[in-house]
C-alpha positions as CSV (number, residue, x, y, z in Angstrom):
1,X,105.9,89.6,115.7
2,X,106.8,93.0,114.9
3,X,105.1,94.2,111.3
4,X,107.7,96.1,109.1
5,X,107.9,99.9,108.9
6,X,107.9,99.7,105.4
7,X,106.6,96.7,102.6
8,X,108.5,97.3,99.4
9,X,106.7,95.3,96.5
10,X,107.5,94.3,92.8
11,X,105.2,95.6,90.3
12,X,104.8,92.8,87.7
13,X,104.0,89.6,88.8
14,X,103.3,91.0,92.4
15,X,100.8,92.9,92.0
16,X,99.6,93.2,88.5
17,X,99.4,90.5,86.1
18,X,100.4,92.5,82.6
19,X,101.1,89.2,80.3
20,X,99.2,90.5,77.6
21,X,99.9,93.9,77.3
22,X,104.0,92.9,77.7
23,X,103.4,90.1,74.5
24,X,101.4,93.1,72.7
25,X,103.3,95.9,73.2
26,X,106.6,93.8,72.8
27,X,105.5,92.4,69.3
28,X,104.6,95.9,67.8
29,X,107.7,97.0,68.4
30,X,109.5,93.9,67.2
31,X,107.2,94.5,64.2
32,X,106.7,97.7,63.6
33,X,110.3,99.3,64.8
34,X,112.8,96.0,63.1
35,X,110.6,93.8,60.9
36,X,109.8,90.8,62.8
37,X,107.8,88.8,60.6
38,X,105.2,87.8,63.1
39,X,102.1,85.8,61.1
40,X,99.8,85.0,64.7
41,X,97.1,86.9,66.2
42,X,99.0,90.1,68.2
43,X,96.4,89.4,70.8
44,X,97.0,85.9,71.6
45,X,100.2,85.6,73.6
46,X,102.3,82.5,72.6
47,X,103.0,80.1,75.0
48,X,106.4,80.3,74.4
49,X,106.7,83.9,75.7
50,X,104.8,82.8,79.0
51,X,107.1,80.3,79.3
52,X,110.1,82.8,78.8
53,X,108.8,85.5,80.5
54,X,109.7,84.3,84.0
55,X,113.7,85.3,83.2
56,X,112.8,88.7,81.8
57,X,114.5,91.2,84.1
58,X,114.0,94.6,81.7
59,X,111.5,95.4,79.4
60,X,113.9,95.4,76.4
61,X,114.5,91.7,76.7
62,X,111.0,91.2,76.1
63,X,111.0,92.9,72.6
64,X,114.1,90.6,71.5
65,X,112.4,87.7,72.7
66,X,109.2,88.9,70.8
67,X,111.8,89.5,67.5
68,X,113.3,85.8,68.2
69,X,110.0,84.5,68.3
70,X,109.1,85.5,65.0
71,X,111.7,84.2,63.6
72,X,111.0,80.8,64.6
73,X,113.2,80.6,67.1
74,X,112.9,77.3,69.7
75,X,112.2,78.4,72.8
76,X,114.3,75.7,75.1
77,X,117.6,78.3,73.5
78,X,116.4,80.9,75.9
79,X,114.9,78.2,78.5
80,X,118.3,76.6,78.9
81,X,120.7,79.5,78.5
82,X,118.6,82.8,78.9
83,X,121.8,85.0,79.3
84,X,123.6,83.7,76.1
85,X,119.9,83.3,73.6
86,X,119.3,87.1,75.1
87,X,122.9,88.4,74.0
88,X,122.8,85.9,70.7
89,X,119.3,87.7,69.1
90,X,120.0,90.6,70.4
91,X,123.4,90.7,68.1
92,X,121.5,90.0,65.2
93,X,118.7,92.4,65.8
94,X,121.8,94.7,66.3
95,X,120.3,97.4,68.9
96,X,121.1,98.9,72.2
97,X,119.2,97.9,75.2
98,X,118.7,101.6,75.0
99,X,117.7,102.0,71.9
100,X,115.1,98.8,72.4
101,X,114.0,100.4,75.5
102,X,113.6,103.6,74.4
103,X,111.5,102.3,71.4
104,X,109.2,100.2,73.8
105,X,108.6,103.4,76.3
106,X,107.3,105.4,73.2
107,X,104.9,103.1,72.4
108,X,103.9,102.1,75.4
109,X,103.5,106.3,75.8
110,X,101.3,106.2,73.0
111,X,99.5,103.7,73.9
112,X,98.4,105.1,77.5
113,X,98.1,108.7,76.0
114,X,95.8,107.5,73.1
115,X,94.0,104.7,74.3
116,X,94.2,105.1,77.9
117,X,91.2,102.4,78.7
118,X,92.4,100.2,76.2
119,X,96.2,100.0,77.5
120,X,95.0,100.0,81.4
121,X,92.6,96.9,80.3
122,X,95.6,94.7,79.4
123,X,96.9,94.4,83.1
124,X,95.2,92.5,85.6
125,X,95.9,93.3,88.9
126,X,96.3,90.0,91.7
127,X,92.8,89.3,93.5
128,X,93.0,90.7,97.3
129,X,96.5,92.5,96.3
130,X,94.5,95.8,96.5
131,X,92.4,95.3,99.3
132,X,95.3,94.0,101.3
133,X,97.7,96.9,100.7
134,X,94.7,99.6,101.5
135,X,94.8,97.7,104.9
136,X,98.5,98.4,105.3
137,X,97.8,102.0,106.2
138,X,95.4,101.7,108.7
139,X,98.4,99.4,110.6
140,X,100.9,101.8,109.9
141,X,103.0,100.3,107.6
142,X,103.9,102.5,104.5
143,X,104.3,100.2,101.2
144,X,106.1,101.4,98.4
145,X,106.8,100.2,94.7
146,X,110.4,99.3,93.5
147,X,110.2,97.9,90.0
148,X,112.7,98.0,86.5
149,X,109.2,99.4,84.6
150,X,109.3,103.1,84.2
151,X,107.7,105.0,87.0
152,X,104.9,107.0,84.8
153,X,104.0,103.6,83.9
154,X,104.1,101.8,87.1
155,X,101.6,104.9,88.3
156,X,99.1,104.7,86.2
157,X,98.6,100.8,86.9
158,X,98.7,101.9,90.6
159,X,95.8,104.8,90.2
160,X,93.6,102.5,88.1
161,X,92.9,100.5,91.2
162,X,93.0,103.4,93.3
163,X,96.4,102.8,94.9
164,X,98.5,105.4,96.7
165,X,101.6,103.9,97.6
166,X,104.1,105.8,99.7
167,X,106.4,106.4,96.5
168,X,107.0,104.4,93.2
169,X,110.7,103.7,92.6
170,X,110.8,103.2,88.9
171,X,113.5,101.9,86.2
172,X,114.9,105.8,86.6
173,X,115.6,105.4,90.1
174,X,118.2,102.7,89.6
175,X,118.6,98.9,90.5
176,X,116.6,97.5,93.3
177,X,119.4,97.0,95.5
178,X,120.1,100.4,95.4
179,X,116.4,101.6,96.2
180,X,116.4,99.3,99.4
181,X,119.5,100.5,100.6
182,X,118.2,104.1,100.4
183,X,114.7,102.7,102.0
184,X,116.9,101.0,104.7
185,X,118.8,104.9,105.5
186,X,115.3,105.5,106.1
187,X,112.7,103.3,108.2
188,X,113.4,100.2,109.4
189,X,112.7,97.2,109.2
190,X,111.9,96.7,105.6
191,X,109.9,93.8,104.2
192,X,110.8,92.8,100.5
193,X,108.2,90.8,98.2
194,X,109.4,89.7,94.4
195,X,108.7,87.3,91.9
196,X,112.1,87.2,90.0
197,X,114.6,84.5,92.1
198,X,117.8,86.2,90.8
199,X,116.8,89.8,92.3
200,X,116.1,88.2,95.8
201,X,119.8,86.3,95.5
202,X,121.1,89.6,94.7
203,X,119.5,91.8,97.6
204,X,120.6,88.6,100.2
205,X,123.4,88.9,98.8
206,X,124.5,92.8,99.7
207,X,126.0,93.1,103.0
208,X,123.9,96.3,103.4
209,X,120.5,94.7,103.0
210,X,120.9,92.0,105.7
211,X,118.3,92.9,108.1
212,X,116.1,93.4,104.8
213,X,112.7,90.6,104.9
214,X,112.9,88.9,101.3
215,X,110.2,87.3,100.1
216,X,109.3,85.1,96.7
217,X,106.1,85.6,95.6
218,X,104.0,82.4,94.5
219,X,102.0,83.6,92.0
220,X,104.4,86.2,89.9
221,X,106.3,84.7,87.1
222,X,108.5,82.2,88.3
223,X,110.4,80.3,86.7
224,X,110.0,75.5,87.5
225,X,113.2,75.2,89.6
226,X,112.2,78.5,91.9
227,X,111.1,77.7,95.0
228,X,113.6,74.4,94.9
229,X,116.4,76.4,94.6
230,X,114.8,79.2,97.3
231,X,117.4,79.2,99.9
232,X,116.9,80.9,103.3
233,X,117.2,83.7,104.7
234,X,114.5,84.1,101.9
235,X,111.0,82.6,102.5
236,X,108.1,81.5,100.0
237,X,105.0,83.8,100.2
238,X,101.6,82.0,99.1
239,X,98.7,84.5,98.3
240,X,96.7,83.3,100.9
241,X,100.0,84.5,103.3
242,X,100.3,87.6,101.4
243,X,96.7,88.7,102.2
244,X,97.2,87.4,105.9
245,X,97.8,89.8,108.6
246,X,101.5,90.3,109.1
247,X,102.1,88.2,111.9
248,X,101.2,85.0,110.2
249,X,103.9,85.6,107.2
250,X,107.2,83.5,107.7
251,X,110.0,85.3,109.2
């Protein structure tokens, strides 16, 4: 079997593990930005986000689940309607995904500009990820980065473990679907790896991405019901897969 010309990856849960730094930097601005009145430890993430986290598509959903949170919400309201517990809060937090965006990109800004170490520290990237992708070069494969996390962000994780992708498609480039189509104009074939079920559904189902590999990564954030519901042409990608050579992943 052929490898791909290019391996397009998801950034969190893929190949960085950033739980704590999304609870932290989620609850200060919950706090600090519309009054949450968190009483925990800011360092200890809650369960209940973990559990949540898994249907978190963009950043700002994270900061109105961190506001909910602290005001006792139960979590089975987001666990069994995500969509409708995401729009509820968010109504009575009464701000723009925009606004709550912007508000978690300038302190995620300051974070990284003043503490540099201390904001890296709070990502963990996936054992063998790095090592694997390093030997992606020397088969000729370019990788690249599509992920809904701002692209000076997504860098800096990347360069902390001494990664040089081919390019790093950020929230400003647009949707996912619309990276891979551009990817697709470009080199073919293309190899997809995610964690989030509903962004897999969506590239399988755009009649422009069907020659596209899509792949669900076992170890990301996923939610119980994922890899029951995972319906082919998509395949489930263990880690011991991942860090396989190329022709031993499911096609």
């Amino acid at each position: 079997m052929s490898p791909p010309a290019i391996l397009a990856l998801d950034l969190d849960g893929v190949l960085v593990d950033g739980m704590e730094e999304y609870w932290r930097s989620s609850l200060h601005v919950a706090q600090e930005d519309f009054g949450a009145p968190w009483v925990g430890a800011p360092t200890k993430v809650p369960d209940a986000f973990r559990r949540i986290r898994p249907w978190v598509h963009t950043g700002w959903e994270m900061v109105v689940v961190a506001w909910a949170l602290a005001h006792g919400i139960a979590e089975e309201e987001f666990l069994q309607d995500y969509p409708g517990a995401l729009r509820q809060w968010q109504g009575r937090l009464g701000q723009s995904s925009a606004a709550l965006q912007d508000a978690l990109e300038r302190h995620r800004r300051h974070c990284r500009l003043g503490d540099p170490q201390g904001w890296l520290a709070q990502h963990r990237p996936y054992p063998g990820v790095a090592e694997r992708l390093r030997r992606c070069r020397h088969g000729g494969v370019d990788w690249v980065v599509v992920t809904t996390k701002g692209r000076e962000f997504a860098a800096a994780l990347l360069e902390q473990d001494r990664l040089q992708p081919t390019a790093v498609y950020g929230r400003e480039d647009g949707p996912k679907v619309h990276v891979l189509r551009r990817l697709l104009e470009q080199r073919q074939p293309i190899w997809f790896v995610e964690d989030r079920l509903p962004t897999l559904e969506k590239v399988m189902a755009d009649h422009q991405l069907r020659g596209i590999g899509c792949y669900l990564a076992a170890w990301g954030y996923l939610r119980h019901a994922d890899r029951q519901q995972l319906r082919p042409p998509a395949h489930w990608l263990d880690h011991a897969t991942f860090c396989a050579p190329f022709h031993d992943w499911p096609t």
